[in-house]
C-alpha positions as CSV (number, residue, x, y, z in Angstrom):
1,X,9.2,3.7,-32.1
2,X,9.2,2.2,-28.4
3,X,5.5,1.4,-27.0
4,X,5.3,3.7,-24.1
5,X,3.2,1.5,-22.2
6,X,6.3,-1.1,-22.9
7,X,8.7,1.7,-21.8
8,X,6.9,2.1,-18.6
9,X,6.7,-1.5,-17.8
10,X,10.5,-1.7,-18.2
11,X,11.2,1.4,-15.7
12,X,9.1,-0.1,-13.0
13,X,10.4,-3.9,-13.9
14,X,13.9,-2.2,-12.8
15,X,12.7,0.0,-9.5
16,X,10.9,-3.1,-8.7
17,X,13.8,-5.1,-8.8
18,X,16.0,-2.7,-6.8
19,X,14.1,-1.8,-4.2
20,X,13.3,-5.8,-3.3
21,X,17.5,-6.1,-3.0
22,X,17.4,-3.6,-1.2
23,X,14.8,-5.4,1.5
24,X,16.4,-8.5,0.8
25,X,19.7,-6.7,1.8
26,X,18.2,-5.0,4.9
27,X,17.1,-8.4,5.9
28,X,20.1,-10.0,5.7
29,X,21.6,-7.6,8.0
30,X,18.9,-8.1,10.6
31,X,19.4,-12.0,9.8
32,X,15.8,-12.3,8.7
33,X,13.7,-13.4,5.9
34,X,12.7,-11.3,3.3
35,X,9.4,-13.0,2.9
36,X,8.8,-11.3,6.3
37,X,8.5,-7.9,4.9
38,X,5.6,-7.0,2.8
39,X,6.2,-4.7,0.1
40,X,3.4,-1.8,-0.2
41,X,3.5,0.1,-3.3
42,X,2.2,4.0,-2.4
43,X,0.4,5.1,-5.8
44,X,-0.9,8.4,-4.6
45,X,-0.6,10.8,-7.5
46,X,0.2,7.8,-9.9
47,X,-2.0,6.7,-12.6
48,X,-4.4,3.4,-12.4
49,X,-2.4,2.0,-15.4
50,X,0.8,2.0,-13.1
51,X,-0.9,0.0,-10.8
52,X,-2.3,-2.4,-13.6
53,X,1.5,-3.3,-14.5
54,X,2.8,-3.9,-11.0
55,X,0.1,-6.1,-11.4
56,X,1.6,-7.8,-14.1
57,X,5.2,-7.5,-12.4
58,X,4.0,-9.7,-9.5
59,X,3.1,-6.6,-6.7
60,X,-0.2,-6.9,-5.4
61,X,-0.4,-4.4,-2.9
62,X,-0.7,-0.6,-3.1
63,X,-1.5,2.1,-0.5
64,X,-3.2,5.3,-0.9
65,X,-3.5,8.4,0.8
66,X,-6.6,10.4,-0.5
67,X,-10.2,8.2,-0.2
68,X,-11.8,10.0,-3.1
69,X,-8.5,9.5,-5.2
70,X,-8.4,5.9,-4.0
71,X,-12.0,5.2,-4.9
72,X,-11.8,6.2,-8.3
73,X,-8.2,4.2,-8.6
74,X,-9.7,1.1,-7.4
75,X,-13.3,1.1,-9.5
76,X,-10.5,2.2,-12.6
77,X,-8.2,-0.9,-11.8
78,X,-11.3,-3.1,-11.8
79,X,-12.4,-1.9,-15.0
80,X,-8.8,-2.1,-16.6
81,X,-8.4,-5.6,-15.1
82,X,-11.6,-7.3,-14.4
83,X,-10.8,-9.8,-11.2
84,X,-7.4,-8.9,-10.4
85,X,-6.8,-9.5,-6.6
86,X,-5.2,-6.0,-5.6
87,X,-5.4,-5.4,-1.9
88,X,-5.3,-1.5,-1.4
89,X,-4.6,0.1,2.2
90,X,-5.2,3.5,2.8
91,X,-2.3,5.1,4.8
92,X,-2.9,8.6,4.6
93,X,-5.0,10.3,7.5
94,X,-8.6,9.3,7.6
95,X,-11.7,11.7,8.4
96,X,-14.7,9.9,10.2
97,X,-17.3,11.1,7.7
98,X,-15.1,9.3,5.1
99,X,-15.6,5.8,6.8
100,X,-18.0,4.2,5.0
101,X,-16.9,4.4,1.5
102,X,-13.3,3.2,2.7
103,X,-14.9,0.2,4.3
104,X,-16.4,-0.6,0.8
105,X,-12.8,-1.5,-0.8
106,X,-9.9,-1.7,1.8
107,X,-8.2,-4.2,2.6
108,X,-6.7,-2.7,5.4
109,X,-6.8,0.8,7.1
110,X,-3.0,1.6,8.2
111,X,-4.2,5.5,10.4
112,X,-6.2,4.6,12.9
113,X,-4.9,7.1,15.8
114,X,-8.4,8.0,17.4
115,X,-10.8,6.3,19.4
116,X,-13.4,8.4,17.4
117,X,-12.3,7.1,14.6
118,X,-12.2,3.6,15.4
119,X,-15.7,3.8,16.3
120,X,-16.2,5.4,12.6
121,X,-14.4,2.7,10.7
122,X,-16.3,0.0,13.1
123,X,-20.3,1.1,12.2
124,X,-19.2,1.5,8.4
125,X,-17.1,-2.3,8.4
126,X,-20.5,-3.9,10.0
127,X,-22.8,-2.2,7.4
128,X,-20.2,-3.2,4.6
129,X,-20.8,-7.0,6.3
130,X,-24.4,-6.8,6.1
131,X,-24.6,-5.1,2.4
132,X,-22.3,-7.7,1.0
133,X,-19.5,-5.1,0.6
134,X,-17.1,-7.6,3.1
135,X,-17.2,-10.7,4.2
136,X,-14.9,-10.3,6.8
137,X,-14.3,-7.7,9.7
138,X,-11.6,-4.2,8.6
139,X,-8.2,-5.2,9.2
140,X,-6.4,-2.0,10.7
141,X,-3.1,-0.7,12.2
142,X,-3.3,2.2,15.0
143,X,-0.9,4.9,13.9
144,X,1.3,5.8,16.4
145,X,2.9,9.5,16.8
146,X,7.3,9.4,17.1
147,X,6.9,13.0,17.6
148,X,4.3,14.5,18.9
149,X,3.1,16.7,15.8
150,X,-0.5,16.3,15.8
151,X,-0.6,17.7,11.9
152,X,1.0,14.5,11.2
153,X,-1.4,11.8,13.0
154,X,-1.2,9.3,15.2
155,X,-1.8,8.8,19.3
156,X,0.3,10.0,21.5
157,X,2.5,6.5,23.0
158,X,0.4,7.0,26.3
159,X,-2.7,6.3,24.2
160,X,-1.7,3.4,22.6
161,X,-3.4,0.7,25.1
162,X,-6.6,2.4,25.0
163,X,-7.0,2.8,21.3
164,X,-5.8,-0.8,20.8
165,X,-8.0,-2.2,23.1
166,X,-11.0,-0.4,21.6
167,X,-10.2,-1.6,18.3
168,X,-10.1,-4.9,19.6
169,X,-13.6,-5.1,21.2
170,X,-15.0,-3.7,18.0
171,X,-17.2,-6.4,16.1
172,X,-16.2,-5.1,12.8
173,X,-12.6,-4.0,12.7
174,X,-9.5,-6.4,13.5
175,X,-6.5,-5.3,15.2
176,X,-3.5,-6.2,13.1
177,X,-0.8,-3.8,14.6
178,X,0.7,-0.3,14.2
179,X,2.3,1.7,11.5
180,X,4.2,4.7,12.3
181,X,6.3,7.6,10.4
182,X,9.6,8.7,11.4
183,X,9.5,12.2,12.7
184,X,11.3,14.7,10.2
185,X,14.6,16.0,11.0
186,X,15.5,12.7,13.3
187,X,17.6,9.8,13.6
188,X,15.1,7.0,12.0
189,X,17.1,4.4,13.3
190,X,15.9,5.6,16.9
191,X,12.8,6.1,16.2
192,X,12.2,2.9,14.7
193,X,13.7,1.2,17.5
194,X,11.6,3.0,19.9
195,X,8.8,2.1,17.7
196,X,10.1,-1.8,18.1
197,X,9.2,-1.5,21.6
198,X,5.4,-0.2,21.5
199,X,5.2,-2.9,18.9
200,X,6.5,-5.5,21.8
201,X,4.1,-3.8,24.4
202,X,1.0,-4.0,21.7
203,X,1.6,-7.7,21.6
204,X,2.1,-8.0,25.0
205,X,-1.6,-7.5,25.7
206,X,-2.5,-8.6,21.7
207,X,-0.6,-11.4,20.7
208,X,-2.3,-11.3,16.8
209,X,-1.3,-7.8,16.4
210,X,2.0,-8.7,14.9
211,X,2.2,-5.8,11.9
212,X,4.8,-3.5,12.0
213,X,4.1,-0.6,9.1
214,X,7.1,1.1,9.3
215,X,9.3,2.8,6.4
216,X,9.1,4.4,3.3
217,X,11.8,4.9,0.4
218,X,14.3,6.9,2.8
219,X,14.4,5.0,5.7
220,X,13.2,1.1,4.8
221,X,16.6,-0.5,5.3
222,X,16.1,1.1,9.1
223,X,12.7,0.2,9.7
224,X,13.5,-3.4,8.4
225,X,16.1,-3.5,10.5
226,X,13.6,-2.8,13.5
227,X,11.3,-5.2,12.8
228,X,9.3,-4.0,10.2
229,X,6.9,-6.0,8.4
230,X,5.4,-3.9,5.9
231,X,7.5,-0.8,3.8
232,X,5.4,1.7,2.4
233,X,7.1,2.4,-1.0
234,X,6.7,5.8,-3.4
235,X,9.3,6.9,-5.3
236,X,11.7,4.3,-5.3
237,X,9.2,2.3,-7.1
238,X,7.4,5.0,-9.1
239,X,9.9,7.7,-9.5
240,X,9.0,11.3,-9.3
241,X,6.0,11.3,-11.9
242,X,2.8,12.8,-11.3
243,X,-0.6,13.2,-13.0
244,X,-1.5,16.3,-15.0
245,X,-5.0,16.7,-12.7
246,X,-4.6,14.5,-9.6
């Protein structure tokens, strides 16, 4: 009888492969490196144990949308393998009164998209300094909107400047770059480029703020194309599965 732990392991052995050819494949078209692109592994809904054998298959980085979801997955991880140098990023859309317990185990926060919210995640980074939670200031990415929907986060393009440069000037976070979403129903290819150009603006006035988060299962190969640096990666990697009680 086959070990379904084993089974498992052998399903995500084989998205794993796949969905690097196809980054090494997107980069090749874009004559670029594919140690240029970070692959993040989206493990919302998915168990801790799925995360424990990317582990194993060489993937250190996974990205979650819920905080109280996430918290529990990290403190489960740690318990399921003591020591093992996962770096989780919350992507998913932050409230302020969730700061501080995000600050605790991220690595990097990818939805920044208010200056409210920067000044959340900034008091709760320099009280994780001082209680030994960090050692270092938050790493985060201002989310930018493509389109406009507010129930989908992210500041408006003309508020890009002003957000950044509040990140900036904060003593506790660290401005590494943006992450966007392509709008639903569009051409992601345009909106990545466009998103290509805020990116080039961003750096214009922040030369360290060189991450691009852009891309998930259905449009990576577009998003790499445009300069991404970082694909956010669900299904491809973790198929359609869910938990029973989320």
């Amino acid at each position: 009888m086959t070990d379904p732990v084993d089974e498992r392991r052998a399903e995500l052995a084989e998205a794993l492969a796949a969905v690097r050819g196809r980054i090494a494949a997107a980069c090749a078209s874009a004559h670029r490196s594919p140690d240029e692109v970070e692959l993040l592994a989206v493990t919302k809904t998915r168990p801790a144990t799925d995360a424990a054998l990317l582990l194993e298959l060489g993937l250190c980085a996974f990205g979650e949308n819920r905080v109280q979801e996430a918290t529990g997955k990290v403190a489960e991880l740690d318990r399921l393998r003591p020591g093992n140098g996962a770096r989780w990023h919350l992507v998913g859309r932050l409230q302020r009164n969730k700061a501080r317990p995000v600050a605790a185990w991220a690595a990097r926060v990818e939805s920044v998209d208010s200056v409210r919210l920067a000044d959340a995640l900034d008091g709760a980074a320099r009280r994780a300094v001082q209680g030994g939670e960090r050692s270092a200031p938050l790493p985060v990415l201002v989310q930018v909107s493509l389109d406009d929907d507010p129930a989908r986060g992210g500041v408006p393009p003309s508020g890009l400047d002003e957000l950044a440069d509040r990140v900036a000037a904060a003593a506790g976070l660290r401005l590494d770059g943006l992450m966007a979403v392509a709008p639903l129903g569009a051409e992601p290819a345009r909106a990545f480029a466009d998103l290509a150009r805020l990116a080039e603006r961003l750096r214009s006035r922040h030369p360290d703020a060189r991450v691009l988060s852009a891309g998930m299962t259905a449009d990576m190969d577009e998003a790499i194309r445009c300069g991404s640096t970082c694909v956010r990666v669900g299904t491809a990697l973790l198929g359609e599965r869910r938990l029973a009680s989320p």
